[in-house]
Structures are given as C-alpha cells and as structure tokens.
C-alpha positions in Angstrom: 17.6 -23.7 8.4 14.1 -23.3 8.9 13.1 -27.0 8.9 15.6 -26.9 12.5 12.9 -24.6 13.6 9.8 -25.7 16.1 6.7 -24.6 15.4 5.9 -22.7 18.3 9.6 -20.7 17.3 7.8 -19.9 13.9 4.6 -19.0 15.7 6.4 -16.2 17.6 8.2 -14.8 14.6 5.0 -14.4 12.4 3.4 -12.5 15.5 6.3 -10.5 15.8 6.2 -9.3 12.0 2.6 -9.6 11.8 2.8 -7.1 14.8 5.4 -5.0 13.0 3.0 -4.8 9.6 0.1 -3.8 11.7 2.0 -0.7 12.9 3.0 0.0 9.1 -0.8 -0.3 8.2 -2.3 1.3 10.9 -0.1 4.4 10.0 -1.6 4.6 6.7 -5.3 4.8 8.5 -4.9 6.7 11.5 -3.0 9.9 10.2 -5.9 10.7 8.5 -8.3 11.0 10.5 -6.1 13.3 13.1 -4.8 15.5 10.0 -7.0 18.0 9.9 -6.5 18.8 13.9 -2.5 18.5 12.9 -2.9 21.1 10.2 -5.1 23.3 12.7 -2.3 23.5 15.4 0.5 23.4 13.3 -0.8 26.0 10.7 0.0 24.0 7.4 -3.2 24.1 5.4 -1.0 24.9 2.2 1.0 21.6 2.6 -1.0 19.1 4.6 -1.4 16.6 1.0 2.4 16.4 1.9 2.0 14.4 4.9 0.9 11.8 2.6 3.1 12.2 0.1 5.8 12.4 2.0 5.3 8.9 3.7 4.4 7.6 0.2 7.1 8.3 -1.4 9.8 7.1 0.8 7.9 4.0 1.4 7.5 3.8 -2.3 10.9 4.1 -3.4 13.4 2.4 -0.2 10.9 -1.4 -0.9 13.5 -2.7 -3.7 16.5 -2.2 -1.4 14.6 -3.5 1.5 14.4 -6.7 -0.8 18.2 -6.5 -2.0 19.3 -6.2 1.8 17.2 -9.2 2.6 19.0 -11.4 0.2 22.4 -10.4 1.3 22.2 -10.1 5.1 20.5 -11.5 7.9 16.7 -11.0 7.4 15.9 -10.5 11.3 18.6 -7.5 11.6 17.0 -5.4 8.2 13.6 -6.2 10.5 15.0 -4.6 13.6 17.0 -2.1 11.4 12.8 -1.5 9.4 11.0 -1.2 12.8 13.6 1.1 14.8 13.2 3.8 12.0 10.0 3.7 11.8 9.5 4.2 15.9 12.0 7.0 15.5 10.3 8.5 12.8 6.9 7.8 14.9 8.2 9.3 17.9 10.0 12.5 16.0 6.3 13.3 14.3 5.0 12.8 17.6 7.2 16.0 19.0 6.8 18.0 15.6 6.3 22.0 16.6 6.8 21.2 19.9 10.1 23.2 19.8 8.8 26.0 17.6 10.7 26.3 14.3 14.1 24.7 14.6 17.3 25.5 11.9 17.5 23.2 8.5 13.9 21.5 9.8 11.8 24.1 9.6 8.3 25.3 11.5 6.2 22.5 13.1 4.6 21.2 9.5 7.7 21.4 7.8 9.1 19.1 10.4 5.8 17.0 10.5 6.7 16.3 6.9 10.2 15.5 7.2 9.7 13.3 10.4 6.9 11.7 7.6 9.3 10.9 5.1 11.8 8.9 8.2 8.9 7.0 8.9 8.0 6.1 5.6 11.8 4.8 5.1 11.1 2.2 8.0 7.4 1.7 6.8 8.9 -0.1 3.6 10.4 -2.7 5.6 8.0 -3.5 7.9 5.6 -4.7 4.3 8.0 -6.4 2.2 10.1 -7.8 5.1 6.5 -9.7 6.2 6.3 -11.3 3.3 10.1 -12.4 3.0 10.4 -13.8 6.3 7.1 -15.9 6.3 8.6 -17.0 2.7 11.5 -18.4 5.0 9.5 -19.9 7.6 7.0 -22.1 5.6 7.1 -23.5 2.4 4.7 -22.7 -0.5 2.8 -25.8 -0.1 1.9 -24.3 3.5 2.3 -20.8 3.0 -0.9 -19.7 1.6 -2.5 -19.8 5.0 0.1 -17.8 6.9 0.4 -15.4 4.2 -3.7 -14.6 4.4 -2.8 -13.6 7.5 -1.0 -10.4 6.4 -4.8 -9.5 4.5 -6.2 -10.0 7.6 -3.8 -7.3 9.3 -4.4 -5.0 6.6 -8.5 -5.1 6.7 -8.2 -4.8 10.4 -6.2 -2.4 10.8 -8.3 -0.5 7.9 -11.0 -0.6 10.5 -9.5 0.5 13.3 -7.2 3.2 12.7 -10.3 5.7 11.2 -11.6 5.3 14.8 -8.4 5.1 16.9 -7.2 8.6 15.2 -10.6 10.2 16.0 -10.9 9.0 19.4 -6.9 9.7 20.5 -7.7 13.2 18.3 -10.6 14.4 20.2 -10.2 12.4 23.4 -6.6 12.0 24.2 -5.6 15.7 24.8 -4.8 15.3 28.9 -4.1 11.8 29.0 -0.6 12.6 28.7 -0.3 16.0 30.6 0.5 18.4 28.2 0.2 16.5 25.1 -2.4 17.0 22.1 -4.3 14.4 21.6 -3.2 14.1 17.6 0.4 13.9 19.3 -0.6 10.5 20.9 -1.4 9.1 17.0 1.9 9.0 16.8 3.0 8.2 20.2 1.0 5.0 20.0 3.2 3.1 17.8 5.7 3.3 20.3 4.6 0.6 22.7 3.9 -2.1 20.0 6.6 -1.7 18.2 8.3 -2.3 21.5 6.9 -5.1 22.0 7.3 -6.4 18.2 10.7 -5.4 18.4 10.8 -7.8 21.8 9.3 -11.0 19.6 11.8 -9.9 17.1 14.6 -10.0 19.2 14.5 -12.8 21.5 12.4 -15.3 19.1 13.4 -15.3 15.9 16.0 -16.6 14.2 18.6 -14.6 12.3 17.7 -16.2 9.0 21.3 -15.5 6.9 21.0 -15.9 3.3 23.3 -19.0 2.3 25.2 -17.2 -0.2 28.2 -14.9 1.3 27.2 -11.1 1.6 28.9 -9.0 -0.9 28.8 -5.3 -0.7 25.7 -3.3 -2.0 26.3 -1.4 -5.0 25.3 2.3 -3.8 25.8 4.1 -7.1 22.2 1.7 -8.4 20.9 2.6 -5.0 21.3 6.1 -4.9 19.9 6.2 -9.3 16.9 4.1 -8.0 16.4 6.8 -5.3 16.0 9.9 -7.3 14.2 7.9 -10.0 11.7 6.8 -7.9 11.3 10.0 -5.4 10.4 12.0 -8.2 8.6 10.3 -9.9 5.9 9.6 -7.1 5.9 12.9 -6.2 5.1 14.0 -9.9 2.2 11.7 -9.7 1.0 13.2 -6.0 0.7 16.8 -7.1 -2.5 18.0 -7.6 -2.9 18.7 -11.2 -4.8 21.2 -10.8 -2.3 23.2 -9.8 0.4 21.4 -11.4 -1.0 20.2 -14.4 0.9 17.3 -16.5 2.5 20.0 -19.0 3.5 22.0 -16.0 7.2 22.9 -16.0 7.4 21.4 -12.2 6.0 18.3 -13.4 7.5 18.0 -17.1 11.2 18.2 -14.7 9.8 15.3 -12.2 9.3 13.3 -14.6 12.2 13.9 -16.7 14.7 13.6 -13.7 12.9 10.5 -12.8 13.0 9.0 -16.7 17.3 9.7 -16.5 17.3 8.1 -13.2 15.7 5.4 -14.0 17.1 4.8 -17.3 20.7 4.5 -15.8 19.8 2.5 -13.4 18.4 -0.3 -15.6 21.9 -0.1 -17.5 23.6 -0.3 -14.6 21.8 -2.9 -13.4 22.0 -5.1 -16.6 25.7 -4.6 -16.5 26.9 -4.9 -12.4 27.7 -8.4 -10.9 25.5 -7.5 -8.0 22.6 -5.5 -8.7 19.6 -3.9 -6.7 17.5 -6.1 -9.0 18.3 -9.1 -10.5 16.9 -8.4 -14.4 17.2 -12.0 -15.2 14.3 -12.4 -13.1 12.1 -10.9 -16.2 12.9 -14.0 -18.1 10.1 -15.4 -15.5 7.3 -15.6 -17.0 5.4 -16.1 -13.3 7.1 -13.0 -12.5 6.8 -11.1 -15.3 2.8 -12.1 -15.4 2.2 -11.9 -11.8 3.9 -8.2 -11.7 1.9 -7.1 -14.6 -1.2 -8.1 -12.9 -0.6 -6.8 -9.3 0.5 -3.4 -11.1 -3.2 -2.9 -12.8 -5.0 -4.3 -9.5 -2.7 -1.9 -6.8 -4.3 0.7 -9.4 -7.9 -1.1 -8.8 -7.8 -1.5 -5.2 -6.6 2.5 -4.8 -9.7 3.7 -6.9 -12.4 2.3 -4.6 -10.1 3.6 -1.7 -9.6 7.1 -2.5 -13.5 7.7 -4.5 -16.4 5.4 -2.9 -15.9 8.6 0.1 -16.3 10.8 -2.4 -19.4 9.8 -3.6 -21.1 9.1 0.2 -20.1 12.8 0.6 -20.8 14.7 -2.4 -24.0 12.2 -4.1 -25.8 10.9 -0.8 -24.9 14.0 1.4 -22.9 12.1 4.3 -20.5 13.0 6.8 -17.1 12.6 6.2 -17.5 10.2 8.9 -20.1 8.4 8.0 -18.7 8.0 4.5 -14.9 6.3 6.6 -17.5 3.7 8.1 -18.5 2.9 4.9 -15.3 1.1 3.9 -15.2 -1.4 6.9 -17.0 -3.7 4.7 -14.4 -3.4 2.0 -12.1 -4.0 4.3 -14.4 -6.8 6.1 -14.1 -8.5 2.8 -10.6 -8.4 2.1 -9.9 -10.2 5.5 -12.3 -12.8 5.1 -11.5 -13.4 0.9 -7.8 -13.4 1.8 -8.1 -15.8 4.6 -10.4 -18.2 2.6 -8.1 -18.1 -0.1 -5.0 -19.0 2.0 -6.6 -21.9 3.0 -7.8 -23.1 0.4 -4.6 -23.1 -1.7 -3.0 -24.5 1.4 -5.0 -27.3 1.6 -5.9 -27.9 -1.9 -3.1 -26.4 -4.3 -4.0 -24.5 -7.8 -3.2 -21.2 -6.3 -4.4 -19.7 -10.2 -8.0 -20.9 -10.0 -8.3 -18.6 -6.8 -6.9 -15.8 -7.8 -9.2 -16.0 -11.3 -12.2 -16.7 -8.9 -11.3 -13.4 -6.9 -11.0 -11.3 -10.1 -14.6 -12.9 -11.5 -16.1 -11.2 -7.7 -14.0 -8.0 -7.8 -15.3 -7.2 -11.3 -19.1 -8.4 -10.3 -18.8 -5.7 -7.6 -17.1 -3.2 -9.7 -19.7 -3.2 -12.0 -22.5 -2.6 -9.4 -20.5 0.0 -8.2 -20.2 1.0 -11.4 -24.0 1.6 -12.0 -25.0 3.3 -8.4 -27.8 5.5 -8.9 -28.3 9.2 -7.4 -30.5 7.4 -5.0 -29.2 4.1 -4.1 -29.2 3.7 -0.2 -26.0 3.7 2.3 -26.8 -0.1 3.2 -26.8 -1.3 -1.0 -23.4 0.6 -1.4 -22.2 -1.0 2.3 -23.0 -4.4 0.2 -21.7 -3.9 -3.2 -18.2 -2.8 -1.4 -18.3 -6.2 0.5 -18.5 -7.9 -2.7 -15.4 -6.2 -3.6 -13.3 -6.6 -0.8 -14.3 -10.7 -1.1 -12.8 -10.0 -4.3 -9.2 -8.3 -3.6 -8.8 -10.9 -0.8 -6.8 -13.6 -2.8 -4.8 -10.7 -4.0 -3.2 -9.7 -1.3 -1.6 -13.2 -0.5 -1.6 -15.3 -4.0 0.4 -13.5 -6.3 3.0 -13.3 -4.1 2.9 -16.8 -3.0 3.1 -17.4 -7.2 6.1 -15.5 -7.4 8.0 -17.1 -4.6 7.2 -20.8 -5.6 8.7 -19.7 -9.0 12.2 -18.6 -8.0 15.4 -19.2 -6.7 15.6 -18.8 -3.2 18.5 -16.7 -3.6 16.5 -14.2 -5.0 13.6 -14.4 -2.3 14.1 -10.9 -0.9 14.4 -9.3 -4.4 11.9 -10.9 -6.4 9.1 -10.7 -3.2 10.1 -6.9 -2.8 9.6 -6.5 -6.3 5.8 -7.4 -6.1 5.1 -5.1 -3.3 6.4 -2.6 -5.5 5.2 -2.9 -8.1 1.1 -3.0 -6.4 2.4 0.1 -4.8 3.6 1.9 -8.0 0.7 1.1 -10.1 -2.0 2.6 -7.1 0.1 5.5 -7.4 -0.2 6.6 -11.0 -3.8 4.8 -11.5 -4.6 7.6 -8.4 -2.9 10.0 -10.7 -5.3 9.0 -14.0 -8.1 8.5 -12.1 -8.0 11.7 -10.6 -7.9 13.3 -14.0 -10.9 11.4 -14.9 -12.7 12.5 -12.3 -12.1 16.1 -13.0 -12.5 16.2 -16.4 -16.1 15.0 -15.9 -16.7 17.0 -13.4 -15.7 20.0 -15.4 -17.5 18.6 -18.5 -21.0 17.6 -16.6 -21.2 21.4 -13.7 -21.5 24.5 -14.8 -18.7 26.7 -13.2 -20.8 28.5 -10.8 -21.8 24.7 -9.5 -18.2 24.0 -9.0 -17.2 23.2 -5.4 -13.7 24.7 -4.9 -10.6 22.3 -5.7 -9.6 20.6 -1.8 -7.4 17.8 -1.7 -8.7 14.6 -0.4 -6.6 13.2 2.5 -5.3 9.6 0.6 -2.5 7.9 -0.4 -3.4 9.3 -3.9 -3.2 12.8 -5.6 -5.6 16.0 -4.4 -9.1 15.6 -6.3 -12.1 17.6 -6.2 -14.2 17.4 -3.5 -17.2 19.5 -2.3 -16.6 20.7 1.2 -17.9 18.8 4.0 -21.7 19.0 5.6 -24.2 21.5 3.6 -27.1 20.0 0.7 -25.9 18.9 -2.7 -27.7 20.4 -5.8 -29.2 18.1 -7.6 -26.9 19.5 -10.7 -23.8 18.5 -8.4 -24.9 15.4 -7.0 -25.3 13.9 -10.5 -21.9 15.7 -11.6 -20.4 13.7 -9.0 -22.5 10.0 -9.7 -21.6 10.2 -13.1 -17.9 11.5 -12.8 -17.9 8.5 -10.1 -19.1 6.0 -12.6 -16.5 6.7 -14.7 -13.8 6.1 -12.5 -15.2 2.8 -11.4 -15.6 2.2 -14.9 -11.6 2.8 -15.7 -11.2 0.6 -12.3 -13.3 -2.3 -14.4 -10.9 -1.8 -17.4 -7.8 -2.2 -15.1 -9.1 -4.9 -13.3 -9.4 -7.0 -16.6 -6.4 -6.2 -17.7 -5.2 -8.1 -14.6 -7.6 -11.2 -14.9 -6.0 -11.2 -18.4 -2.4 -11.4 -17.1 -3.2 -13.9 -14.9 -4.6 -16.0 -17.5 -0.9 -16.2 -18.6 0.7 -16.8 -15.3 1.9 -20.2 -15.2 -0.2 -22.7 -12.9 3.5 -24.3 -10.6 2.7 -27.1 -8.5 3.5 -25.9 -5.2 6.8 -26.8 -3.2 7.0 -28.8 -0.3 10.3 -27.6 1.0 12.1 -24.1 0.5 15.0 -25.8 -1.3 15.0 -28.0 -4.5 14.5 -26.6 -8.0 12.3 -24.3 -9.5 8.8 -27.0 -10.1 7.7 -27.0 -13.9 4.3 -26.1 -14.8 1.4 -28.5 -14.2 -0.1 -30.1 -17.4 -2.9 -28.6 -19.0 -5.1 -31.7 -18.4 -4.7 -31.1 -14.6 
C-alpha cells in the first residue's frame, strides 16, 4: 500500500507523528520544571513523586496493546484514538483544582494525578505508534534516516521543555486571564496536537493491516494491565519509605508476578494473543530486546543523577544543573541523525550501533572518574560524549527488529522494543537509587545527612540535599563517590548491552516492506 503513496503524502504523515511524539516528549520535560509551583497551589507536597509515576506507569504498561491494536486495525485511527486521550488528559490536568475537591476524584492533586495517569494512556501511543507507522511508510533499506528523526525530537524537545515549563510557570500567569501560569503547561499541548491531529486526519493514509481484524482478547489485556501497573509502581516508591521487604512492596510485586505469570500462559496458549511469543524464537529480537533493556537502564542513570551531582558536589542551582543536560541531549540528536544516515546510505546497521556503545562507554567512564573539583564546562563535555553515544540507540535497534520480522507482526514486535527500553529505565532507576543510598549512608555520618527529598524524574525518590546553601566538604565527597558508583553500575549495564549486540544477527536490509524475512549476511562481509 505504501509503495501507491507519493512522497510528499509520506512527508506530511511523518510531520504529523513526528509532531504527535514531540507532544509525548515534551510532556516528560516540561512538568517538571512547573511541579514544584503545582504542588505549591495545589497543596500536595506528600504526593507530588506521583505525578510522575502516575504518567509512568500508564504509559509503561498500555505500549504492548498499543502494538497489538496496530496490527489488527487501521494504524492512523489507534493514532487519532493515541493523540485525542492524550489532549483530553492534557486539557483535564490543565483544570485540576480549579473546581475545588470534586466526588470519586478527589482535591486538586488527587485529580492532578488521575488526569496524569489519562494522559499517560495516550502518551503510549503517540511513542510506539511513531515508530510503527514510519515502519509502514519506508522500507528498512531507507528507514534509518527517517527513524533518526524521532532522536532528534526527543533531544529537542529535552531542551526545550526545561525552559518552556519555567518560562509559562513564572511568566504565563495573566496571559490567559485568570489562569496560572503552571495551568498553561498543560494547556499548551492543546494547539499542536490540534494541528498534529489535522496532518493526521487529512494526510495520511489509513494504513489497514492485510490480515482481517479479529477481536482482541481482553482477558490477556486486562492480566497484562495489573501485571504491569504494579509492578512499576513497586519500583517508583521511594525505598526509603517503602523499602523492598516492605509489606506494600512485597504485595506489588507479588500481584504483579501472578499477573504476569498468567498472562504468559495465556498467551502461549490463545490464537490471538497481546504478544506473539513465537517472536522469542528470533534471535534479532530476542538480542536486540535484551540489549535495549540494559541501555533504557543506562540512558535513565545519567538522566536522573548527573543533576545530582551539579547540585550536591559543585554547589549549583537546580537550574543550572537542567542546562547541563542540553548537551546530552545535543548529542543524542546529532549521533542519532548521523547514524540514520549512515545505515541508510551504507547498510551494516550492527557496526553503528557497536560504534555508539564504544563512545557511550568512553564517556561513562569519564563520568565515572569526575573529581570533587572538575569544572561545569569538562562535565558539559563528557555528557556530549555520551549523548554521541545513545544516538544510534534510539533509531537502530528498532530498525533491526523490524527488518527481522513478519510484517504481520510490525505493531507487536516494534511495541515490544519500546517497552522493553522503558521497563528496564524503570527498575535500573530502582537499583540505582539503592546504590546511591547505600553509599551515601555508608561514606556521611548521620548528622551530615541531608533529609530524604524525592527528585522530580521518571525514576524512584533518591536523596538529594536541598537546593542553594554550601556543601561540606564531608557531603560533597559523599555525593562524588556515591555518584561514581552509579555511573559505574551504568558502565556494567552498558556492556552488558554491547555484549548482546555482539549476538544480534547482522540482516541485510530490505528494499521493500513485503518479501521474506532476509538471512544473515556472511561473516566474510
């Protein structure tokens, strides 16, 4: 179907999605920033992690249907279906506490976390629908290049929604008369996903699957849901409060275990399941998944820590330490760009991705061995060197895992490797966190101790030192070393994945979307 389609057609559908991702990534960068005004007017200082969490784990958990849906059903209505939650959720945050405490929802932060958790269900789609669509509109010989795009999005919008929330936050109040300024974080989604809703609708194509739709099995839906909720919400809470041996926690997990458990049996056993199991017996896939899981862990620990040590080692603003991670993100755009390229126009997708792991683990490694002194600039510089690095992973393994399957299994096998990056940030968060504690705990006397806060992430609540004030010298190396030893765990995960790549089979790239799975090029090539 998609050969039938001109190029300038194919054009406006990637803007349109590309548009719909930024929205999804943006989210993720601009909340931030605005929470601490949100938890201010709203009163929820006891349960702001949860407007993370809460976006996390519905995000988290709907990406697998997103991908079964996709392979039964036209992918441009799950798209609309993806971006119309999410502006409802966007807008419904956007009026949280506006009515004072309403029945079954709850006062203002209550509601703010609900609304969260409806946004998060359309935030899954607008990620691994990207990737599934773009699958349909160019084949993997040319895909490379369109899917570095979606890095580029992602660094971008890394850089822009730290200052966007700040500026709407402490400027906005009065553009809209009577409207918070933090209200307008939310409110600002609503006009581009208009518009990518627009592209959407009038340009592209309804892209059916060629196989007949047959009716979703619920039963596997619903066991994935409350296998998946809980346990991401297990690995959010902050262990300090709920440690691992906690009752809380030990039932999480437990629920979660059952859950999932059935659902594999179910799966294995159902003519039409969520996920196809059989797709295991690839080893691309099976490879390629192992290796994104360990690197979504990677790429979450310089996220969630490098702040922490620009606040609590070199004394920074909380600002000052945000900026810092525009050259991550910097490098990430131009590493997954170079990379798309490349394997566009040259082929060997494996070689790139090895090449990225080789600069990610180079910058790792400085990062690694940062002393109390090192300047802002050297850290700015060794966090370039990382994002270079992460680039080809955004688009590559992917790309490997769709040149590897049948294309009746696009939407389930592509979900399947968002998920599984997003899974494997969340409990590497989780273990790094505890890492991070325990040295803290075992290096600072207790009287040296900043009090447990939770840091404002995608990840679990860590120790941080509050904001603004002189470190000791006894906490600022606490901090450098308990640092180091998460970067250190981040090295070990990261070779784990250059590992598993090793074993991902090298596929000579297709030239159309139909036609056979290719078999692996020869070792002399």
């Amino acid at each position: 179907m998609t050969e039938l389609l001109t190029h300038r057609q194919k054009m406006l559908t990637l803007f349109g999605i590309m548009l719909a991702m930024f929205l999804g990534s943006l989210d993720q960068t601009i909340v931030s920033t605005a929470l601490p005004r949100i938890v201010d007017d709203l009163h929820g200082l006891d349960r702001f992690t949860w407007v993370a969490t809460a976006y996390l784990v519905a995000s988290t958990a709907l990406v697998p249907i997103y991908g079964k849906l996709a392979d039964m059903y036209s992918r441009r209505s799950i798209e609309v279906a993806a971006v119309s939650v999410f502006l409802v959720g966007s807008m419904l945050c956007g009026l949280a506490g506006e009515f004072g405490p309403l029945p079954l929802l709850g006062d203002g932060m209550t509601q703010l976390i609900i609304f969260r958790a409806v946004q998060g269900l359309g935030g899954a789609g607008l990620f691994a629908m990207a990737f599934i669509i773009i699958a349909d509109l160019f084949p993997p010989a040319e895909r490379g290049r369109y899917q570095g795009f979606t890095g580029a999005v992602f660094g971008t919008s890394s850089v822009l929604g730290p200052f966007l929330g700040g500026f709407l936050t402490d400027q906005g109040t009065g553009l809209i008369p009577g409207v918070e300024g933090w209200r307008l974080v939310f409110y600002v989604n609503l006009p581009l996903g208009l518009l990518a809703l627009w592209f959407i609708l009038t340009q592209m194509p309804p892209l059916r699957p060629s196989a007949e739709p047959r009716r979703l099995d619920y039963l596997s839906a619903l066991l994935l849901m409350t296998g998946l909720v809980p346990l991401v919400m297990a690995l959010q809470l902050n262990k300090a409060v709920y440690g691992w041996a906690d009752p809380y926690t030990l039932t999480l997990l437990g629920v979660a275990l059952l859950s999932l458990v059935l659902f594999v049996r179910r799966s294995l056993h159902h003519d039409n399941p969520i996920l196809d199991f059989g797709l295991f017996r690839n080893q691309v896939f099976r490879t390629a998944n192992a290796a994104l899981f360990l690197l979504g862990g990677a790429f979450l620990g310089i996220i969630i820590f490098e702040p922490l040590f620009m606040v609590n080692v070199l004394g920074l603003s909380a600002t000052k330490a945000g900026v810092s991670l525009i050259p991550l993100s910097m490098g990430v755009v131009a590493g997954s760009l170079l990379a798309g390229q490349m394997v566009s126009r040259f082929g060997h997708y494996k070689r790139w991705m090895l090449a990225g792991l080789l600069v990610l683990l180079g910058g790792l490694s400085l990062l690694a061995t940062m002393p109390v002194n090192i300047t802002y600039g050297r850290v700015l510089l060794y966090l370039l060197i990382c994002g270079i690095g992460l680039g080809p992973t955004m688009p590559l393994y992917t790309l490997a895992i769709q040149n590897a399957i049948e294309p009746r299994l696009m939407g389930q096998a592509t979900s399947a490797s968002q998920f599984f990056r997003q899974i494997g940030g969340a409990i590497a968060a989780s273990i790094l966190g505890a890492v991070l504690s325990f040295t803290l705990a075992e290096g600072m006397p207790v009287s040296a101790a900043p009090a447990p806060q939770g840091v404002v992430s995608e990840g679990p609540a860590v120790p941080a030192a509050a904001a603004g004030g002189a470190r000791s010298p006894v906490m600022r190396a606490a901090f450098s070393k308990a640092i180091s030893r998460v970067y250190l765990v981040n090295i070990c995960l990261v070779v784990g994945g250059l590992i598993m790549t090793l074993f991902v089979p090298e596929l000579p790239l297709k030239k159309t979307n139909a036609g056979p799975v290719p078999e692996p090029v020869p070792a002399a090539d």
